[in-house]
N, C-alpha and C positions, 0 to 999 in steps of 0.2 A: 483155458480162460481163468479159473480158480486159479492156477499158480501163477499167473500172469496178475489178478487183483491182488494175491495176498504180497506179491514181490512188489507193488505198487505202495502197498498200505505200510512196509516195515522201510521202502524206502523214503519213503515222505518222513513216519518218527525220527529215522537218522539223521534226515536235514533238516528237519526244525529244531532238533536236538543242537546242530550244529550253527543253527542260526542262520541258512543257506537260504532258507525259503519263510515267508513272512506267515501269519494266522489267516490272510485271507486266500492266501495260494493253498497252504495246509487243507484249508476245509474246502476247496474246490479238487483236490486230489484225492480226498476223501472221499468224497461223493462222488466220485470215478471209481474208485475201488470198490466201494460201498451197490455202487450200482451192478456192478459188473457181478460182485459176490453174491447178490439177490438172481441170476439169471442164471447163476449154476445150481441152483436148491436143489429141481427134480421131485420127482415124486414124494420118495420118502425119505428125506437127508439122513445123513447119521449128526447123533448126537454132538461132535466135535462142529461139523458145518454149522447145526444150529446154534450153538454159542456163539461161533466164532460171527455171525450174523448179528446175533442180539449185541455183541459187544460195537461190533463198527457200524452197527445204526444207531447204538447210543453214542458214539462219540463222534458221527459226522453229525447228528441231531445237535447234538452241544456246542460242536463246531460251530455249526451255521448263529446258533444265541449268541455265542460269545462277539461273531463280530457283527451282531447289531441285523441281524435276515432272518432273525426268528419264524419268519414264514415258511423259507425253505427247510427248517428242523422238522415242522409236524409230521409231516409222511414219512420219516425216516422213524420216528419216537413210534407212530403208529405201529408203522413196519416191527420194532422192537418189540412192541406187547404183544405181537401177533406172534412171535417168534418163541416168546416167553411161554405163553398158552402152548405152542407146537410140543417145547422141551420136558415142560411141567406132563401132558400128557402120554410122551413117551418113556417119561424115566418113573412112571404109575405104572405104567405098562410092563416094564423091566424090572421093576421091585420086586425082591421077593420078599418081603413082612413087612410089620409097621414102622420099625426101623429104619428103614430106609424110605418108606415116604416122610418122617418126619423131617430126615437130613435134606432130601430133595425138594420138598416145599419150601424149608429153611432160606436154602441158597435161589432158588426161584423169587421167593417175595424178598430178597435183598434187592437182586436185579429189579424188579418191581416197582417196588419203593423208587429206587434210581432212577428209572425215566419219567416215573409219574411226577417226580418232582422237577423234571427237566421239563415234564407237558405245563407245569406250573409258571417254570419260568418263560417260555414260551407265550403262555398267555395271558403273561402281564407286560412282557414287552409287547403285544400284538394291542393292548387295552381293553384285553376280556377277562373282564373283570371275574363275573360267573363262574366261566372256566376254570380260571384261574382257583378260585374259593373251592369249588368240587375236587380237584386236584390235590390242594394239600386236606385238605376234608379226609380224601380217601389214604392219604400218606399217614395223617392222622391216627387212622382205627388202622394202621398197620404196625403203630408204635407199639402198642402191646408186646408183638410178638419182638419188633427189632427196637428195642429201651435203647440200643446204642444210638440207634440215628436221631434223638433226642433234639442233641447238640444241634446239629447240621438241622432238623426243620427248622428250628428255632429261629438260628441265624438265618436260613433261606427267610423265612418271615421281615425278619428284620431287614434284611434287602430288599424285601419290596417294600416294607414301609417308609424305606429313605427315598428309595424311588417314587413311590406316589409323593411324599411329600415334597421334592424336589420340582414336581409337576405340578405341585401345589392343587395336587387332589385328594383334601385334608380327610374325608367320608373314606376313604379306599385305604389312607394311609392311619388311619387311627383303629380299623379294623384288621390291618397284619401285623399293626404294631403288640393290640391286646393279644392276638393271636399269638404271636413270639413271647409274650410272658405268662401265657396261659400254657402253650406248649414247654417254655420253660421249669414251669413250676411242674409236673408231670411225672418227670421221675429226678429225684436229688442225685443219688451214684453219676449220672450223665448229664446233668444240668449244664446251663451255660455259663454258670457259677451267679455269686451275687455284683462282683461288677459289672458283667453285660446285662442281667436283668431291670440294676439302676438305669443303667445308657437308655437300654428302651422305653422306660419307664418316664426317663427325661424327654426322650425324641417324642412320646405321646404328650406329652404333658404342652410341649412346643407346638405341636398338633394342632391340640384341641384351644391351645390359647391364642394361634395363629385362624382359626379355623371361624370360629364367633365366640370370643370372648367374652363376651355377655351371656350368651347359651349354655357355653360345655364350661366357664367358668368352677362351678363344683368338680366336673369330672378332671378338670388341668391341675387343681389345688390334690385332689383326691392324687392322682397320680403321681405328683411332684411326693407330696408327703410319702406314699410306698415305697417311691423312688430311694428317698433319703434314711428310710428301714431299712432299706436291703443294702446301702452301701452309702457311707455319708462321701461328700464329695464338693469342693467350692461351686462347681458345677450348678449342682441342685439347688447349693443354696441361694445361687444369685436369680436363679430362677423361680424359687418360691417367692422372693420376698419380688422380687418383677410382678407376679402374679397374684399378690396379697394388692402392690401400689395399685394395680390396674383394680383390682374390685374394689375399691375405696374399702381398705381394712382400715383400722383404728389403727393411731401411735402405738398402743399399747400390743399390740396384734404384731405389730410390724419388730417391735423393740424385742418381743418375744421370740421373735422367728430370728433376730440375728446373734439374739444369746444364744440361743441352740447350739449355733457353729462360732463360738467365739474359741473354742478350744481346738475348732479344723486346723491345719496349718495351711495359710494362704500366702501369696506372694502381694508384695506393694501394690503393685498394679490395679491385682486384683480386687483389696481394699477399696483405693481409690476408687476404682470403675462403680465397687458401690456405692461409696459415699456419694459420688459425683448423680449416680440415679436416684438415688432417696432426693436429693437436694433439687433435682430437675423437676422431680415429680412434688416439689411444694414440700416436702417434710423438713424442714429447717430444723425443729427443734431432734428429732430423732438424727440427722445429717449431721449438723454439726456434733452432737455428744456421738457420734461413732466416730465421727473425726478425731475427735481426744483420746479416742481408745487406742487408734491406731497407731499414733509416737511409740505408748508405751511395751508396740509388739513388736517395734524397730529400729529400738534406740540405737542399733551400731550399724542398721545402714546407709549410707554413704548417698542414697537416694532418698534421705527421710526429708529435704527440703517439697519434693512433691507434693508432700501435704500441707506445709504451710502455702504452697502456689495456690492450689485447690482452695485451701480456706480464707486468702486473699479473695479470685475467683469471685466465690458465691457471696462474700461480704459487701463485696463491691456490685457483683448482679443484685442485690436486695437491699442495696440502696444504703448501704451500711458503712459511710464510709470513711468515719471517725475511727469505729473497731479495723477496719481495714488500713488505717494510716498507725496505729497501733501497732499489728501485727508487721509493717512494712517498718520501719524504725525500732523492731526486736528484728528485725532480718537486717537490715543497717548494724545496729550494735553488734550482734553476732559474728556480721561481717568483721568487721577490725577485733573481736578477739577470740578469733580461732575456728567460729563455727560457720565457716562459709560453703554457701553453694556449689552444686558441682554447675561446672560450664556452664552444661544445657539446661537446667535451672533456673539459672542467673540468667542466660537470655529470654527465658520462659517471663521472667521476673518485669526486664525492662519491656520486652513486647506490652505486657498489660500495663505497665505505665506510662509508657507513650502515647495508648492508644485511651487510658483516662486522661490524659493531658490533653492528648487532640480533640476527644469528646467537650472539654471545658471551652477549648479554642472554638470551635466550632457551634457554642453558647456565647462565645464572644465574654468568656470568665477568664482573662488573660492571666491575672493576679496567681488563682488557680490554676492556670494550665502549668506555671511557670512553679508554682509548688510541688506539684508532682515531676515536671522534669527535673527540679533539684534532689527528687530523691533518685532519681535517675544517673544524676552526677556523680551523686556518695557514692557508687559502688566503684568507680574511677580513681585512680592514682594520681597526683599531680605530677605534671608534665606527661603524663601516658598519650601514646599516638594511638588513636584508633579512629577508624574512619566512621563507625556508627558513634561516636563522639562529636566529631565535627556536625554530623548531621545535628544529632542533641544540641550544638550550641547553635547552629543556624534556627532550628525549633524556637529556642529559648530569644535570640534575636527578635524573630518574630513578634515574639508578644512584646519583649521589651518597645519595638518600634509603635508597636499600638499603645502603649501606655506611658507613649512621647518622651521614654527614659534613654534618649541617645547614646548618649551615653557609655551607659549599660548595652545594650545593643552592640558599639562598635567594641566593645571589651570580649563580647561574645564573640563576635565573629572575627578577631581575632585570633581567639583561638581554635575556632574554625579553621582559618587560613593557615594555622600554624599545625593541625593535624591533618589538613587535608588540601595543600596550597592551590592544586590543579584541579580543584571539583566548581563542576560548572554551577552549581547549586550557592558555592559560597561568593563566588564571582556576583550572583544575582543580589546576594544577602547585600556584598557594602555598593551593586549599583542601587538597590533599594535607600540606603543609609546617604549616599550621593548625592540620590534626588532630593529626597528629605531635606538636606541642608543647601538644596540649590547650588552643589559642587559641578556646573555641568561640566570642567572638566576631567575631572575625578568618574564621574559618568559615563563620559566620552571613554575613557579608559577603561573601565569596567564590562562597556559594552562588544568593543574592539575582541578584550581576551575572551569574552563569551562566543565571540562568532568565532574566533581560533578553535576553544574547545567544541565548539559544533561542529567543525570538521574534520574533528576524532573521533573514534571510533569510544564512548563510554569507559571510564575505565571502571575496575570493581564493581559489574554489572552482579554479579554473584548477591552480592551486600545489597547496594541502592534499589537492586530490581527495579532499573529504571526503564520506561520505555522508550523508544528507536525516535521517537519525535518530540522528546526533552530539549533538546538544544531548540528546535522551533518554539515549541510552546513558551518557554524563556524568554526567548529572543521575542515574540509577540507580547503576552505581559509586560516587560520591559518599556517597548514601543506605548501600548498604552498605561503605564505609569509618566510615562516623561509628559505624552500629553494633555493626562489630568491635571498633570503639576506644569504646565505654559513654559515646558520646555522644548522646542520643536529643534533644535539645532541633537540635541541628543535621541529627538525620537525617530529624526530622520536617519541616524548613524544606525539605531536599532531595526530599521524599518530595509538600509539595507543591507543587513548581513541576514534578517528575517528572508527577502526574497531570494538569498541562494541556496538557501537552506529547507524551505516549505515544499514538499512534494503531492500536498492536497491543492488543486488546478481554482477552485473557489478561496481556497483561504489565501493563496498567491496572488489571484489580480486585486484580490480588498485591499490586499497590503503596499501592490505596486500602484491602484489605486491613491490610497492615501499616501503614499513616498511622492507622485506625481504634484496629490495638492499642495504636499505640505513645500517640496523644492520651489512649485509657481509663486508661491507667496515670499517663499527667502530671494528667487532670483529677479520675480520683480520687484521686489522692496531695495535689492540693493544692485539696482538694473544690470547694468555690463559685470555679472558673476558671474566668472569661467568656468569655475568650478565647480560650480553649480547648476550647471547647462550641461557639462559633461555627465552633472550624475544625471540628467534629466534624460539626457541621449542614453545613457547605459539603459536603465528605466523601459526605457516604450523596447529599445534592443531585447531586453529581458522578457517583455511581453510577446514580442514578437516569435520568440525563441519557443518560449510556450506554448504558444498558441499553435507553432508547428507541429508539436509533442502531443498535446491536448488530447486526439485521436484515441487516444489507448488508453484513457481514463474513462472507465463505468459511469463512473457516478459523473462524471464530464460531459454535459449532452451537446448536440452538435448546434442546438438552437442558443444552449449557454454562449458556447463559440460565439457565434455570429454577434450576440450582442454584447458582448467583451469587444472585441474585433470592433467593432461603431466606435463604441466609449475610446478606445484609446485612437483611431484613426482620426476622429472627428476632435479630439485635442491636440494631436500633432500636428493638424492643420491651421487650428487656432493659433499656438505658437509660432508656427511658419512665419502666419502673418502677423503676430507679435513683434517678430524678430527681421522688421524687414529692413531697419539701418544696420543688421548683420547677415550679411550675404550666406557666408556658411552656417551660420544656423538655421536660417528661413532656408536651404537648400538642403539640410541634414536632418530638418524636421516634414518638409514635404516630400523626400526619401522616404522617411520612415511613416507617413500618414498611406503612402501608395503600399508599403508590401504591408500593414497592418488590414486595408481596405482589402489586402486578396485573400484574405478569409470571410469576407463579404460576399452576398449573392451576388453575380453579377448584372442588376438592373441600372437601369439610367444614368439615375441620382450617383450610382458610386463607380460608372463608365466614366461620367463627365469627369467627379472626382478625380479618379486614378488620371485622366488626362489632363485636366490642369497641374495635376501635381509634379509628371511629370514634363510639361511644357515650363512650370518656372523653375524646376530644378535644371535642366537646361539651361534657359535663359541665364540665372544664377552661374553657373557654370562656364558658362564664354563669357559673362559679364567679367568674372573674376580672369578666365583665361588674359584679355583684354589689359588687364592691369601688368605694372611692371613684377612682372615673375620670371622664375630661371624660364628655357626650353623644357627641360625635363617637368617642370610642374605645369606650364602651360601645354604640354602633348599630354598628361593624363586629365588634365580640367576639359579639353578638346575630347577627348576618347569616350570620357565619362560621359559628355553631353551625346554626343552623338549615338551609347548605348539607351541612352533615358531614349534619346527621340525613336530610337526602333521601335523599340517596346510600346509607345507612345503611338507610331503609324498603325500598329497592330491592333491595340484598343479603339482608334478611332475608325477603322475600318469597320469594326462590328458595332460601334456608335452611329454610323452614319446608314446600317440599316433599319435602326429605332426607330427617324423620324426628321423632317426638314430643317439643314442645316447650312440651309442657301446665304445664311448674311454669317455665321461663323467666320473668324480668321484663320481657325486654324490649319486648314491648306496651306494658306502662304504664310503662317508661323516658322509650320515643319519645313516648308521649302528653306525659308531665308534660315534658321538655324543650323539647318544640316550644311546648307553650302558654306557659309561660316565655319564649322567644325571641320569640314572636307576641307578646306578650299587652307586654311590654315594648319592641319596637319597633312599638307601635301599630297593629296588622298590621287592617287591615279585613276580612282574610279569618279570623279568630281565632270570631265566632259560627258562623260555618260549620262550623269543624272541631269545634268543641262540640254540634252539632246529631249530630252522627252517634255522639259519644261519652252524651249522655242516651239514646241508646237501647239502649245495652250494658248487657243484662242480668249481666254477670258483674261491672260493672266495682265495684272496693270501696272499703269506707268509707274508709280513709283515703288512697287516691288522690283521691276527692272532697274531702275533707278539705284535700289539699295544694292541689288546685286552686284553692280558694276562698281559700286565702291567699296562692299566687300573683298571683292576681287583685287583691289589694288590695298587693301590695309595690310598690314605689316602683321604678322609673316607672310603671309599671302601676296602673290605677285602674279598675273593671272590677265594681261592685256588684253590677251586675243578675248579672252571672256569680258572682259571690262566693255570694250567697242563692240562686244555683238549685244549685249544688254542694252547698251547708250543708245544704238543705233536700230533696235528694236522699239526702244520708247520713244524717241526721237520721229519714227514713223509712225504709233500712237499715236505723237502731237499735233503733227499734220492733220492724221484723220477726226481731230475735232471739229465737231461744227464752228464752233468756234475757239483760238486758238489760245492757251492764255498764256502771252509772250515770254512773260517773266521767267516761269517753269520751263518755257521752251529755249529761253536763252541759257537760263543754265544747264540742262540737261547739253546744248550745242556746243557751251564753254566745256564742260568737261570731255564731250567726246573729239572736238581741238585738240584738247591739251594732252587726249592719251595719243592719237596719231600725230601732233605736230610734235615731237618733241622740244622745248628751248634748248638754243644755242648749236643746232645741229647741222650743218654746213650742206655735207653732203648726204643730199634725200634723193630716193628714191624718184624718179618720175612717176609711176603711177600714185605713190603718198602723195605724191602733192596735187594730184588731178584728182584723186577720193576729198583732200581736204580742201581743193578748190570748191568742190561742189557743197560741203557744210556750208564756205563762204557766200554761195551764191543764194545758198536755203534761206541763210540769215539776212540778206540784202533784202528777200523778195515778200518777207516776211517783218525787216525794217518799213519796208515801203507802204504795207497795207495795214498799220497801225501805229499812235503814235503811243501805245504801251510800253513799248521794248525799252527795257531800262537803257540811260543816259551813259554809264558806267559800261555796259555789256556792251554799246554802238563802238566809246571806246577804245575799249579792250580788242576788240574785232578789230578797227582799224590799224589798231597799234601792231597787233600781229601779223597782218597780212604786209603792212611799211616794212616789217622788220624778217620780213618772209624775202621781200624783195631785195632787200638791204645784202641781207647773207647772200643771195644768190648775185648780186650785183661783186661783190668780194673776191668769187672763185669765178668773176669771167662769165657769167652770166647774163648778157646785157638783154637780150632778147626777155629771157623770163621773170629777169627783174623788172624790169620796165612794167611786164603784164602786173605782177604782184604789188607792187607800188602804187599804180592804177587804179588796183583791188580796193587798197586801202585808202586812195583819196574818193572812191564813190561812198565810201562810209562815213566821210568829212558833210557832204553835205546834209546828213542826218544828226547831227550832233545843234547840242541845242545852245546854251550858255556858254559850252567849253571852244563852239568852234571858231572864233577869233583867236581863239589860244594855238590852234595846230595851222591855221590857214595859213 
């Protein structure tokens, strides 16, 4: 078992040596070995076992610290002391003189020392503190004998001090810090030298002015100051004089503490970073005179502009800003001979003049703002391209437009446009200059290439750092500048290239919104506007599109939906009816009021809606069908009506369980519609839907009536359905109580006139016994009223003579004679006329 842990323990060093196996497999192989080697002790080890014990329990112990299990180290560190004690009292044992217990204690309390300090770190990763304190305590009063281990508790100290204070447990960590330079100081031959005693001396000092500054204030100052004894350092000294600002020291205290280290060598930076902290913390007059110190310990470097930026800076923070246009016009002159900034400097430079400039603007001190961008310019070449140039003169534009110097303004953004042709920004500058001069076509145009570059992608986003919803927010501005300024023809162009561009669901319907008022006003002021109608249709189209979309927008609630959805359904209804001397329009706006309403709940009020809207789009639809059009436009005018009425049956199906809608037309709307759209696109399924309407007891004469002349209009040809219609109302008129002739002769003339044809020789015998018998309807209903139009007696007798006539021609004597007959008993019912036929 021993050769088996110890062949464990030397293979594990090999592979970690080797980098095979990582520090947390390492110290779990360890602890396999380690354990295994505790289980072969035995009564009375020999001296090699016990070493060889103390060794691999001190370094599975340190193992387990190192990767952060400090818990699982204890038992093994214990294990170690215990092992210590074992060796220490048998190599007493084996001595022979004092000699050799000296040597053997010697090398015992090295080992000693070693874990007790590992039991230290132990229990300060575990947070025992205590522990921790008794541990290097005891490592301590063992320095005597081992002066070398000096070094190493020192530093051990010191690692706990950065550790507590990292933990920001300033009481634990300001106690192993004094500890580290208390053990430091101890013995000189093995010190930690005087650099690492400053360091600690610094990290206390950080400590205790991190810890309560008001409280350990003396002991931070106290410590800094040792600090800067034992090893001077920029370090310390930025942090006394921190530590001086924080306890309100005097000028004079503070001026004292930075001559001290006027002769350190420090880097610019480092300078600066002070200057910049004196001047934060109020000390102006000690800030600035160390600022004049600092040129003349840098005259040749290349970064000495830094500190005129800095002294710019704080001129300008303290309100100073005469001396600050001073020092900026020696940076100007320097510039053109010879002493110029590096790059980044010089951009350091224009940042804070732009942003005094916008400061002014933003006081509405134009005159000013535009002062400071002109120093902005001086550092520019003439004719140089650069695109934070353009912007500078779009800036400078700005003011000039507020201090109504046009002028000036289009000279700037000129050469705006000439450094930077494609930027959506300059584009806005002369549509601003546009309006201003009431150019609206110059505006128009402005507008246009603004909506072009909104859907590009930014360019020189790196520079502008513009945001993703520039081209919008533009393109809105825009929209309202035009219509503060009573241009509505340019705020409508802006208004829509705004709605293709807007991807926030609220600021899109405000805008499509106001694009809807502002077109009603341009299209009803200058009435029949095509083009104007078209954009009205794109518009609610637009909406419509959205409001599909809407869904997936957060901050988009479903109840916003709905009442967007109202707003624009309940205005494209309006117009419908606006638009009703234009068929396509009143049809292309009651389209769009019906799929607007089906974002609508579906209650009553927007049932009925959706069903008038589509019943007059429809209607619309064959009306225009009707008119002279090709075939091909009249089959989709027909197609299109007959989709609305489906849709249409469907809605009113679940309308008519709402509530009584016993005097409604619209049954026999849908009916005469649909047959109309069938019955004219040749529809084969058009007998069908006629089979289920002859057996509608309710259904009345002059729906029949309409039918049957449906049936015969052009394209539509449709007889057999014409005579069963005629001839269905025709038996309606009978069963009145009473009869009213008029209606009844004409309904009889037209059902004649489809079964008798004119001029047709050869008839069928049973046609002429079906059309004998209308004849005899008509006589027997001449006879029981003198209503029956004078005109329709007649026409009757006319037809029935000339019934006989034909058939008298082909040889007919027999049936002519009857039909001849026919037509003189309708002689005697004639009133005025019949002298004329007798």
């Amino acid at each position: 078992v021993e050769e088996a842990a110890v062949s464990l323990w030397n293979w594990t060093v090999t592979k970690h040596t080797s980098a095979v196996i990582n520090d947390e497999q390492r110290a779990k192989l360890r602890f396999v070995a380690c354990r295994l080697i505790c289980l072969c002790e035995g009564s009375d080890p020999p001296e090699g076992t016990i070493r060889r014990q103390i060794l691999m329990s001190m370094k599975t112990g340190k193992g387990w610290i190192d990767i952060g299990k400090a818990s699982l180290a204890d038992a093994f560190l214990e294990n170690a002391v215990s092992s210590i004690e074992k060796l220490y009292a048998k190599l007493r044992k084996g001595s022979d003189g004092e000699a050799d217990t000296h040597v053997h204690r010697a090398d015992v309390e090295k080992s000693l020392f070693k874990v007790v300090s590992y039991q230290a770190e132990s229990a300060v990763a575990q947070g025992d503190f205590q522990k921790a304190v008794m541990c290097v305590q005891r490592c301590k009063d063992m320095l005597m004998k081992l002066p070398k281990e000096t070094c190493y508790l020192s530093i051990l100290c010191y690692n706990f001090g950065v550790e507590t204070y990292e933990w920001k447990r300033y009481e634990q960590s300001s106690f192993w810090l004094s500890q580290s330079y208390d053990i430091g100081k101890m013995d000189v031959k093995y010190s930690v030298g005087k650099e690492m005693q400053a360091k600690v001396l610094r990290l206390l000092a950080t400590t205790y002015f991190e810890w309560d500054c008001s409280l350990y204030l003396d002991k931070a100052l106290k410590a800094i100051s040792l600090a800067n004894q034992e090893n001077l350092h920029p370090a310390g000294f930025f942090l006394k004089v921190k530590i001086l600002l924080k306890s309100g020291a005097s000028d004079e205290d503070i001026s004292s503490a930075l001559a001290e280290f006027m002769h350190l060598e420090m880097s610019l930076d480092f300078c600066l970073n002070t200057a910049k902290m004196l001047l934060e913390h109020g000390r102006e007059s000690v800030g600035f005179d160390f600022l004049k110190s600092v040129p003349e310990r840098f005259e040749s470097s290349p970064d000495l502009g830094k500190i005129t930026l800095l002294h710019i800076e704080f001129l300008l923070q303290n309100k100073r800003e005469l001396l600050a246009k001073q020092k900026i016009e020696e940076v100007i002159i320097g510039h053109y001979t010879g002493k110029q900034l590096l790059p980044e400097a010089l951009n350091q430079l224009h940042i804070i003049l732009w942003d005094r400039a916008a400061k002014h603007y933003e006081e509405k001190s134009y005159s000013e703002a535009l002062h400071w961008y002109n120093y902005s310019v001086s550092f520019y070449t003439p004719g140089q391209i650069d695109q934070n140039l353009a912007k500078l003169q779009r800036n400078m534009a700005s003011c000039y437009l507020h201090l109504k110097q046009v002028d000036k303004a289009k000279e700037a953004i000129k050469e705006a446009e000439r450094c930077d042709p494609n930027s959506i920004f300059t584009k806005f500058s002369v549509y601003k200059i546009a309006v201003m001069e009431n150019n609206a076509d110059k505006a128009v145009e402005a507008v246009i290439e603004m909506g072009k570059l909104a859907e590009k992608p930014l360019q020189h986003e790196d520079k502008l750092r513009v945001d993703k919803n520039t081209g919008s927010n533009l393109l809105s501005l825009a929209a309202q500048i035009a219509l503060e300024n009573d241009q509505q023809i340019v705020a409508i162009k802006a208004l829509e290239y705004l709605s293709e561009h807007l991807q926030d669901c609220r600021q899109l319907f405000a805008a499509l919104k106001c694009l809807i008022r502002l077109m009603l006003s341009k299209v009803m002021a200058e009435n029949e506007e095509k083009s104007g109608t078209y954009v009205l249709i794109d518009t609610f189209s637009a909406a419509h599109k959205k409001l599909a979309e809407s869904f997936t927008e957060e901050k988009f609630t479903g109840d916003m939906r709905i009442l967007e959805a109202h707003w624009f359904r309940k205005v494209a209804w309006n117009l419908a009816v606006q638009f009703k001397d234009s068929p396509e329009k009143m049809r292309d706006f009651f389209v769009l009021s019906f799929k607007l309403s089906q974002f609508c709940p579906s209650d009553k009020a927007v049932l009925i809606a959706q069903k008038t809207c589509l019943l007059m789009a429809a209607a619309v639809d064959l009306e225009m069908g009707r008119q002279q059009v090709t075939p091909s436009e009249q089959t989709e005018l027909f197609s299109q009506a007959l989709q609305h009425l489906q849709t249409c049956k469907e809605i009113w199906k679940v309308l008519k369980l709402t509530g009584d809608f016993a005097k409604d037309p619209t049954d026999t709307l849908l009916l005469l519609y649909e047959f109309e759209a069938r019955s004219k696109l040749n529809d084969p399924t058009l007998h069908n839907l006629m089979e289920s309407v002859w057996e509608q007891p309710q259904i009345e004469i002059k729906t029949l009536e309409i039918i049957a002349s449906l049936a015969m209009e052009s394209p539509a040809r449709y007889p057999v359905l014409c005579k069963k219609a005629l001839k269905s109302a025709l038996n309606l008129h009978r069963k009145q109580s009473v009869i009213d002739a008029v209606k009844f002769s004409k309904c009889l003339h037209s059902l004649i006139n489809i079964s008798l044809p004119t001029g047709l020789t050869d008839l069928d015998t049973c046609v002429l016994r079906e059309v004998w018998d209308y004849f005899e309807d008509a006589l027997s209903v001449v006879s029981s009223t003198d209503a029956y139009p004078e005109m329709e007696i007649l026409w009757l007798m006319t037809r029935a003579w000339n019934t006989g006539i034909f058939q008298y021609t082909v040889g007919k004597y027999k049936e002519a004679e009857q039909w001849c007959g026919l037509g003189m008993r309708f002689l005697n019912h004639l009133g005025s006329l019949k002298k004329s036929y007798e």
